[in-house]
C-alpha positions in Angstrom: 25.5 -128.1 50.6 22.0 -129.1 49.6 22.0 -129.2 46.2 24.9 -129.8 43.5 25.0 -127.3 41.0 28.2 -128.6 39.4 27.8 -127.2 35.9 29.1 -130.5 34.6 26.3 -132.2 36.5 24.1 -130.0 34.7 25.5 -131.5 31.2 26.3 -135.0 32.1 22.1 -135.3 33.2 21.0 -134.1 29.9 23.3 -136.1 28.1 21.3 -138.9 25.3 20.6 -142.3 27.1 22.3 -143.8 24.2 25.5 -142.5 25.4 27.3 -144.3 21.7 25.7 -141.7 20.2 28.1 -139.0 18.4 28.3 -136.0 20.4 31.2 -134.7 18.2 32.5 -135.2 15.1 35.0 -133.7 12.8 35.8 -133.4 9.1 39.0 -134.8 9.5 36.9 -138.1 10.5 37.1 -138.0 13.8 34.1 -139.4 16.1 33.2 -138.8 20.0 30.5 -140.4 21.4 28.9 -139.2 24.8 30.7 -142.1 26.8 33.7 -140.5 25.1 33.3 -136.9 26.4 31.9 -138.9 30.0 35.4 -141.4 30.2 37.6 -138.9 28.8 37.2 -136.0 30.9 37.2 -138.4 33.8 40.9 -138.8 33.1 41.8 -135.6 32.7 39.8 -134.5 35.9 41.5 -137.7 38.0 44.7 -135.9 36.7 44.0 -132.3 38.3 42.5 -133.9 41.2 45.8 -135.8 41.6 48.2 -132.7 41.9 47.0 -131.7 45.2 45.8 -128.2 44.1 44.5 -125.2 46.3 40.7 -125.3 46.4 39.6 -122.9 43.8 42.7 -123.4 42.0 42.7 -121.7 38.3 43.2 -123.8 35.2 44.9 -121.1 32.8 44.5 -123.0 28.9 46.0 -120.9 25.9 45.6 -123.8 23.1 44.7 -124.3 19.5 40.5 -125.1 19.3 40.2 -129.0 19.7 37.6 -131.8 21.1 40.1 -132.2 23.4 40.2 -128.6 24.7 36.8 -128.7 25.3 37.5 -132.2 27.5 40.0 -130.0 29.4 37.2 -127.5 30.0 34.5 -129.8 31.3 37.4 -131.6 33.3 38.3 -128.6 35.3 35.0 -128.1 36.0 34.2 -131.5 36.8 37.5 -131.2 39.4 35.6 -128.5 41.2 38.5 -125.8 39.3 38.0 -122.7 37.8 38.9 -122.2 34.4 40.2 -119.6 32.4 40.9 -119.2 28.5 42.7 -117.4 27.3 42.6 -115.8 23.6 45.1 -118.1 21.5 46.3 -114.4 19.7 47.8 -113.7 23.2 51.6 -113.2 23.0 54.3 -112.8 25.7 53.1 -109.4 27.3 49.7 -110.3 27.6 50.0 -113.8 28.8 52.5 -112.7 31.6 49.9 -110.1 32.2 47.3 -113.0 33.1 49.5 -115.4 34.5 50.3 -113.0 37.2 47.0 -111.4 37.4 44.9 -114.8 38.1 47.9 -117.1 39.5 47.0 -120.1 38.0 48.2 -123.4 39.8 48.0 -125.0 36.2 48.8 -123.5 32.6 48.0 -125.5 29.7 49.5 -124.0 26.6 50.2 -125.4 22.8 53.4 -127.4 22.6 55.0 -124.9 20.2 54.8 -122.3 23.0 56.4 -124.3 25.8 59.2 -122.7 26.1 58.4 -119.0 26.6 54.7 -120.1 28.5 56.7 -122.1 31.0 58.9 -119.4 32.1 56.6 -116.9 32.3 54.2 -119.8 34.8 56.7 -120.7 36.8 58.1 -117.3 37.7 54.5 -116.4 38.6 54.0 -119.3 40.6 52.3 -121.8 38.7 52.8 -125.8 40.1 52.2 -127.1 36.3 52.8 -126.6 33.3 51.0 -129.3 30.9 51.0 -129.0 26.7 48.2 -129.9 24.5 48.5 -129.8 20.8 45.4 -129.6 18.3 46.1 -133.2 16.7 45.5 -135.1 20.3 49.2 -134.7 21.2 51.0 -133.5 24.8 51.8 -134.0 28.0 48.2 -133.4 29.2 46.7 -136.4 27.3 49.8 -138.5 27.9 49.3 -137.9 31.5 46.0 -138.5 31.8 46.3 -141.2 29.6 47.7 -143.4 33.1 44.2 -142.6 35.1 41.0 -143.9 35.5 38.0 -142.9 33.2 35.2 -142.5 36.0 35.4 -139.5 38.5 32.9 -138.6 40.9 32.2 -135.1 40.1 32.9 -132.5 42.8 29.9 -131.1 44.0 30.0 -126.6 43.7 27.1 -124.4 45.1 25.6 -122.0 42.7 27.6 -118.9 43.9 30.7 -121.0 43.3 33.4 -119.9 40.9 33.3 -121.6 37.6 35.6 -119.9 34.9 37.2 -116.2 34.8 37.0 -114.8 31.8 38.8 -112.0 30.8 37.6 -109.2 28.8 38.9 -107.9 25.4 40.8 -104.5 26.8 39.8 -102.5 23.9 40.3 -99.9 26.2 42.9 -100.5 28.8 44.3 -103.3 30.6 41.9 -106.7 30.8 39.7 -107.8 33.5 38.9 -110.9 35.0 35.1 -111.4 35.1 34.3 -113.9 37.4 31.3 -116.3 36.2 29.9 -118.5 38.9 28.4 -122.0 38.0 24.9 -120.2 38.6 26.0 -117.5 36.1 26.2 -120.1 33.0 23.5 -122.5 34.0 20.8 -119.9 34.2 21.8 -118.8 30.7 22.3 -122.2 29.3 18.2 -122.9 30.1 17.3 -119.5 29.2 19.0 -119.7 25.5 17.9 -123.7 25.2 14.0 -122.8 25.7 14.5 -118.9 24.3 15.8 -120.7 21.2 13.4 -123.6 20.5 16.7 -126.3 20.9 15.1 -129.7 20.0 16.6 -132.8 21.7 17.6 -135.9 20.1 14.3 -137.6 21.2 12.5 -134.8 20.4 10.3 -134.6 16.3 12.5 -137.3 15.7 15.1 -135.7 14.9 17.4 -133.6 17.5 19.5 -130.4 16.6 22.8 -130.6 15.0 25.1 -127.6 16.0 28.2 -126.7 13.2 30.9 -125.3 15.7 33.4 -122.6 13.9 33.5 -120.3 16.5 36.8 -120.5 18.9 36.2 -121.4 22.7 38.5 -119.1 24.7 35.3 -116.5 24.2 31.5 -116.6 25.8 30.1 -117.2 21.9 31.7 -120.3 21.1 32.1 -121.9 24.7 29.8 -120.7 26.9 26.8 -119.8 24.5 27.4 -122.9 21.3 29.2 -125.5 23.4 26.9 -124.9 26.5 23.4 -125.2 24.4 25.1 -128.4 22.0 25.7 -130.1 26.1 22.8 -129.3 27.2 20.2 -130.3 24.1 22.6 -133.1 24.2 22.8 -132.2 20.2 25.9 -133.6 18.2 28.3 -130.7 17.2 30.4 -130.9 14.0 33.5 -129.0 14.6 35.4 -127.0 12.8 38.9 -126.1 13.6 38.5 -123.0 12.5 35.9 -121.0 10.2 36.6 -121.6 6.5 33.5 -120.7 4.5 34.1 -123.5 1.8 34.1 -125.7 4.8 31.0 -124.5 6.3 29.0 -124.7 3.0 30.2 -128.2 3.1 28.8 -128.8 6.3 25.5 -126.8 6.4 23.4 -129.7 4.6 24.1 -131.8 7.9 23.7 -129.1 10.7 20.3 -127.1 11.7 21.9 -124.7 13.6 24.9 -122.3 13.2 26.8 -119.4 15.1 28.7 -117.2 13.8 30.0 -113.2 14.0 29.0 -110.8 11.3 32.9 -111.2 9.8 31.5 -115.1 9.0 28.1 -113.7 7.3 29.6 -111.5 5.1 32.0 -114.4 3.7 29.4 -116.5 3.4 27.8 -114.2 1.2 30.7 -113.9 -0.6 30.1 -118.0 -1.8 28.6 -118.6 -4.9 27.6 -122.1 -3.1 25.6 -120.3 -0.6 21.8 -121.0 -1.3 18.7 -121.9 -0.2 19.2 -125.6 -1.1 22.5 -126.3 1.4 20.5 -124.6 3.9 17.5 -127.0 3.5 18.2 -128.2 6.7 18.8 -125.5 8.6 16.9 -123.8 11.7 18.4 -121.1 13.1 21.4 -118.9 11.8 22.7 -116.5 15.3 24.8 -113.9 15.3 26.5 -111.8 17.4 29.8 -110.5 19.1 30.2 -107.5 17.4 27.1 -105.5 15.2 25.0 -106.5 11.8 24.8 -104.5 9.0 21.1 -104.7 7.7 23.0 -104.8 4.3 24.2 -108.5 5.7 21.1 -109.0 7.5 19.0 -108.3 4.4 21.5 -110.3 1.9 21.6 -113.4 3.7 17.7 -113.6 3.8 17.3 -113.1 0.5 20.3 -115.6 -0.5 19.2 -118.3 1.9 15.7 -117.6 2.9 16.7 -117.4 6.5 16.4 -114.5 8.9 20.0 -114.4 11.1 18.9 -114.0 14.2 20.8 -111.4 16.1 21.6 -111.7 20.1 23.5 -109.3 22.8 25.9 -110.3 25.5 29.0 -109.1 27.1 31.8 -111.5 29.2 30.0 -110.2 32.5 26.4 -111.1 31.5 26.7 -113.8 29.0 23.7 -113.2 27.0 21.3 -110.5 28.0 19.0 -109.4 24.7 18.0 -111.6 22.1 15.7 -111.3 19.2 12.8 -113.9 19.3 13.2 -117.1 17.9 9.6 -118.1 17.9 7.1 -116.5 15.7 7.0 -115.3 12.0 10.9 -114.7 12.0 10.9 -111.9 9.2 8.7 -110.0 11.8 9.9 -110.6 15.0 13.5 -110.9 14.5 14.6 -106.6 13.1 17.6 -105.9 11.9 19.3 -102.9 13.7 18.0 -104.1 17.1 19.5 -107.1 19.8 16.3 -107.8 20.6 14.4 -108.1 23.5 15.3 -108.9 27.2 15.7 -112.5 28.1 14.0 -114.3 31.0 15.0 -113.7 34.4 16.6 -110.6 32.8 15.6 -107.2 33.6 17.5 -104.6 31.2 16.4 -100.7 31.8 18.2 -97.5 30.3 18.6 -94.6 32.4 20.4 -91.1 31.6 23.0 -89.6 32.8 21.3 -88.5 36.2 20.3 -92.3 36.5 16.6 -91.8 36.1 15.0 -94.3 33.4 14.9 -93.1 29.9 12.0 -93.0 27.7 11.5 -95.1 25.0 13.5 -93.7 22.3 15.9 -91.5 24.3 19.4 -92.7 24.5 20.8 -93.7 27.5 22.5 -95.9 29.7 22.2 -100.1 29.4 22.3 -101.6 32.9 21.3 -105.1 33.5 20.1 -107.4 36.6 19.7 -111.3 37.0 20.8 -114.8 37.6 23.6 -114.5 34.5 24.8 -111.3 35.7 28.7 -112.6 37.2 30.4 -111.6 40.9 33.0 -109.1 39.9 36.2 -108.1 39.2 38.8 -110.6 40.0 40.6 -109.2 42.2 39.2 -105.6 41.8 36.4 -105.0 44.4 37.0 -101.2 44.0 36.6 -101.3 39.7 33.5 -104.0 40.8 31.8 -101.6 43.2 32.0 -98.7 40.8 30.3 -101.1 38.0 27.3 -101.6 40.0 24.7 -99.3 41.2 23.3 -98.7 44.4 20.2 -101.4 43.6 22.2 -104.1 42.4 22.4 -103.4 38.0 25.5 -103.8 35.9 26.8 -101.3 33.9 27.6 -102.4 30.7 28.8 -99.4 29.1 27.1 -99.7 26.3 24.6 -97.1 25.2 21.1 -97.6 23.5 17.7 -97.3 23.9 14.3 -99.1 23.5 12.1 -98.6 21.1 8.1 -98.2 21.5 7.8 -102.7 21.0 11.0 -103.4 23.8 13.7 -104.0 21.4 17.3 -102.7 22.1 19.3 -100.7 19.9 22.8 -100.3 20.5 24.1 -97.3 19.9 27.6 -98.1 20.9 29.9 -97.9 24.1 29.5 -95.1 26.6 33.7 -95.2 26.0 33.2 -94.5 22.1 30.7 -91.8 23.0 32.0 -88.5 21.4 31.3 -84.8 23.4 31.9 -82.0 20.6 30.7 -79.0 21.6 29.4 -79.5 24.8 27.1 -82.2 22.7 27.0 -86.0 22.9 27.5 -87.8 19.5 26.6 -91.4 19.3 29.0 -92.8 16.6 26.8 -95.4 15.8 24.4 -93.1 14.4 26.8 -91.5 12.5 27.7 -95.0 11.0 24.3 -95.8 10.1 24.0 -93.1 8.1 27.7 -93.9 6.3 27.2 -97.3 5.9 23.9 -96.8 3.4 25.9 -94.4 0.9 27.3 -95.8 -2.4 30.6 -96.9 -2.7 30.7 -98.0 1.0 31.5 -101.5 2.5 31.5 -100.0 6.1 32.4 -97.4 8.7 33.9 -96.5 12.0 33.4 -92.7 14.2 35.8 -91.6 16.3 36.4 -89.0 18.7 39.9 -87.4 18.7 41.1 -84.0 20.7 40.5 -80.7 19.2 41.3 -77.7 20.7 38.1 -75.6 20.3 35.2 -78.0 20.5 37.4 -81.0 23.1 36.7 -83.9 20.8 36.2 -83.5 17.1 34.2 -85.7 15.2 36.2 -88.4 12.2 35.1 -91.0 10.0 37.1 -93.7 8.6 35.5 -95.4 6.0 36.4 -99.1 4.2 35.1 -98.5 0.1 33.4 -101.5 -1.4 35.2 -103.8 -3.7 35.5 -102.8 -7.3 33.7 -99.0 -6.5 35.8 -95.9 -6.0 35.3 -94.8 -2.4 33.4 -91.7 -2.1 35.5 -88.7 -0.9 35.2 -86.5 1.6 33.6 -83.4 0.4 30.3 -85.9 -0.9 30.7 -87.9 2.6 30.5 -84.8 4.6 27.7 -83.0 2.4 25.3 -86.1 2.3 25.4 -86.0 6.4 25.0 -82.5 6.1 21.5 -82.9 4.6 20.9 -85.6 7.4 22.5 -85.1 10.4 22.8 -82.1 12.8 25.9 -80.0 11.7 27.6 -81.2 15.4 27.1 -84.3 14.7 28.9 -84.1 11.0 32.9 -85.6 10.4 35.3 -82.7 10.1 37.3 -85.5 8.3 37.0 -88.5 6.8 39.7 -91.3 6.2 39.8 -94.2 3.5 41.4 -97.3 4.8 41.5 -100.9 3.6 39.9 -102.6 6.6 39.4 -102.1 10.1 41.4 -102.9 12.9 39.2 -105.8 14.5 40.2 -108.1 17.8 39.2 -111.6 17.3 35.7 -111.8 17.9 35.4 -109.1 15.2 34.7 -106.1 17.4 36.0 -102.7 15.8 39.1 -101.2 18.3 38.2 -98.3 17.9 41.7 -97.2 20.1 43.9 -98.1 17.7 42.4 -95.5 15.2 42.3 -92.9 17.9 45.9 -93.0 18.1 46.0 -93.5 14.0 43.9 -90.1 13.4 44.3 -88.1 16.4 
């Protein structure tokens, strides 16, 4: 091997010479300098290394979002491991799912679950079981806590496995996408010069990241944690999003992630003003879409344009809007953006051929962040690829005549009535702007003239009576082709969302069919 590409390396080389320096703090009071995070994963990685595990060995972690967690994380990949988080909403079925799926030599879950976590590892195989609780407790850290705090780091190629991470299975049963240590460095300096991150050393005054995303997801570990590492910027982290919380906070931070679910409870604070954002430099979001309602709001409220960004488990990010530049010109609401660098993103129809700009088609993508495969699935990875090397995402958009992306939704979602294709995002752009409504969801569901018949399902705003269905379906009638119109429209409460705040659009398929 000529050259280490250890993603910790990566890290650990960026990190502040003055390694006293806070690299994490909490609310609660807690402080973690760089040596910390250097001396403390050291431990945890002389632990892993100590258990005589396979090479490529999987780290399988289901616990509550801690400084610690994130230790175990850069441990495993300073042990040469793979690691693999799993979504903390995860119960019995899914976890056994996983466990037997990706065979993990090691599961990590929260002490509470022990009992039913064990069982399910060790009938799967798994040659550890360790706990680690969100207030520094379990037999991880106790372990560990016998072991030396330096470790040389095990040196990984760039084609080497670094984490596998599952996807959501809104549709269907998960799959392990498996992220080499190439995969999330080439994104990590893509996003830290895309973005404009600023080093400590750097206008005398480096970036400070407020953390209240979770970290079993690409958002809050591999796109927050990864650029905080990197910049070598202190994060202040937050169990959990709490809006009061994160008001609180936003005086001493200049940069802040969130999904749209966060924005629109920000908004929802009478605290939230231009004056606790003073400080601020960048507000990203992404995960699941932005109403320009949100979009528009928050600029108004704060004086900051949110800064919207694309990216899927496979890819990491792929699209962002612009950081640099007049921000309420360069960064739309409505669109993802533009490609990164090193990323090549093309549409193509149905016959594969590129689409113009403004025809809907099909997203594919190619580059350095774009992962291996399947685990375990070489047939499913095959069929995700095409012939010249792109990934399918599923997703459907187009570009418009400046190369920005707009999503129109997943090729999954899309709806054929009629013999005709009906984008439901479309359809939900048009909902969204009509009185009365908070927001929308179209669906397709079987119909035995036209195969799939258009529905809407519609969440009213607070305190306004929802419109009904007759005005719903005449206001698109004046807007929309008549194939494209709901035959019916349903009034719900809220949305069925997973936890990165994506719609599942399943579960109201087998509501309204």
């Amino acid at each position: 091997m000529t050259q280490d590409a250890n993603l910790y390396r990566l890290f650990a080389e960026r990190f502040p010479a003055d390694k006293s320096a806070c690299a994490i703090e909490t609310p609660e009071g807690l402080y973690y300098s760089w040596g910390d995070l250097e001396h403390a994963s050291a431990r945890i990685a002389n632990l892993l290394a100590s258990l005589d595990l396979t090479p490529g060995a999987r780290v399988a972690v289901q616990v509550e979002k801690s400084p610690e967690a994130l230790l175990l994380y850069l441990a495993t990949l300073r042990a040469g491991y793979v690691y693999l988080p799993l979504n903390t909403a995860y119960r019995e079925g899914e976890i056994a799912y996983f466990v037997e799926n990706a065979e993990p030599d090691v599961v990590v879950c929260s002490p509470s679950n022990f009992g039913w976590v064990s069982k399910i590892a060790f009938t799967n195989g798994a040659k550890h079981v360790f706990t680690l609780g969100d207030d520094r407790t379990g037999s991880l850290l106790e372990r560990a806590a016998w072991f030396g705090d330096t470790f040389e780091t095990v040196p990984r190629a760039p084609d080497d496995l670094a984490a596998i991470l599952y996807t959501s299975g809104t549709t269907g049963r998960s799959k392990g996408a498996m992220l080499s240590h190439g995969n999330l460095a080439s994104n990590t300096r893509v996003l830290h010069a895309f973005w404009g991150w600023r080093e400590p050393q750097a206008e005398g005054r480096g970036d400070v990241l407020l953390h209240a995303l979770p970290i079993f997801h690409v958002h809050g570990l591999f796109v927050a944690s990864h650029a905080a590492l990197y910049s070598g910027s202190k994060m202040i982290w937050l169990s959990k999003f709490d809006a009061r919380e994160v008001l609180h906070q936003l005086p001493r931070a200049t940069v802040f992630m969130g999904v749209p679910t966060y924005y629109v409870r920000l908004l929802a604070e009478p605290g939230l003003n231009r004056d606790v954002c003073r400080h601020m430099r960048l507000f990203i979001s992404g995960s699941a879409p932005l109403l320009r309602e949100t979009f528009d709001a928050f600029s108004e409220r704060t004086g900051h344009t949110i800064l919207e960004r694309y990216g899927m488990s496979e890819t990491v990010m792929l699209v962002s809007n612009p950081y640099h530049g007049d921000a309420a010109k360069v960064r739309r609401a409505g669109t993802v953006g533009v490609p990164l660098p090193e990323v090549t993103v093309r549409v193509v129809g149905d016959d594969g051929q590129p689409s113009a700009d403004g025809d809907i088609g099909h997203i594919q993508v190619k580059g350095p962040n774009v992962f291996a495969g399947y685990w375990r699935m070489p047939e499913k990875t095959a069929e995700e690829f095409t012939g010249d090397g792109f990934f399918k995402t599923g997703d459907v958009g187009k570009f418009d005549e400046d190369g920005y992306v707009h999503i129109v939704g997943r090729s999954k979602d899309l709806i054929i009535s009629g013999g005709y294709n009906v984008y439901p995002k479309e359809i939900e752009g048009f909902i969204d702007e009509m009185d009365g409504v908070a927001e929308s969801a179209v669906i397709g569901v079987p119909h035995p003239d036209f195969g799939e018949a258009v529905v809407a399902v519609i969440v009213p705003r607070a305190g306004v009576p929802a419109p009904d269905e007759r005005t719903v379906i005449d206001a698109l009638k004046q807007r929309i082709a008549n194939f494209k119109v709901p035959k019916r429209v349903h009034v719900v409460t809220e949305l069925p969302r997973n936890t990165m705040g994506k719609v599942q659009k399943n579960l109201l398929r087998d509501r309204f069919k």
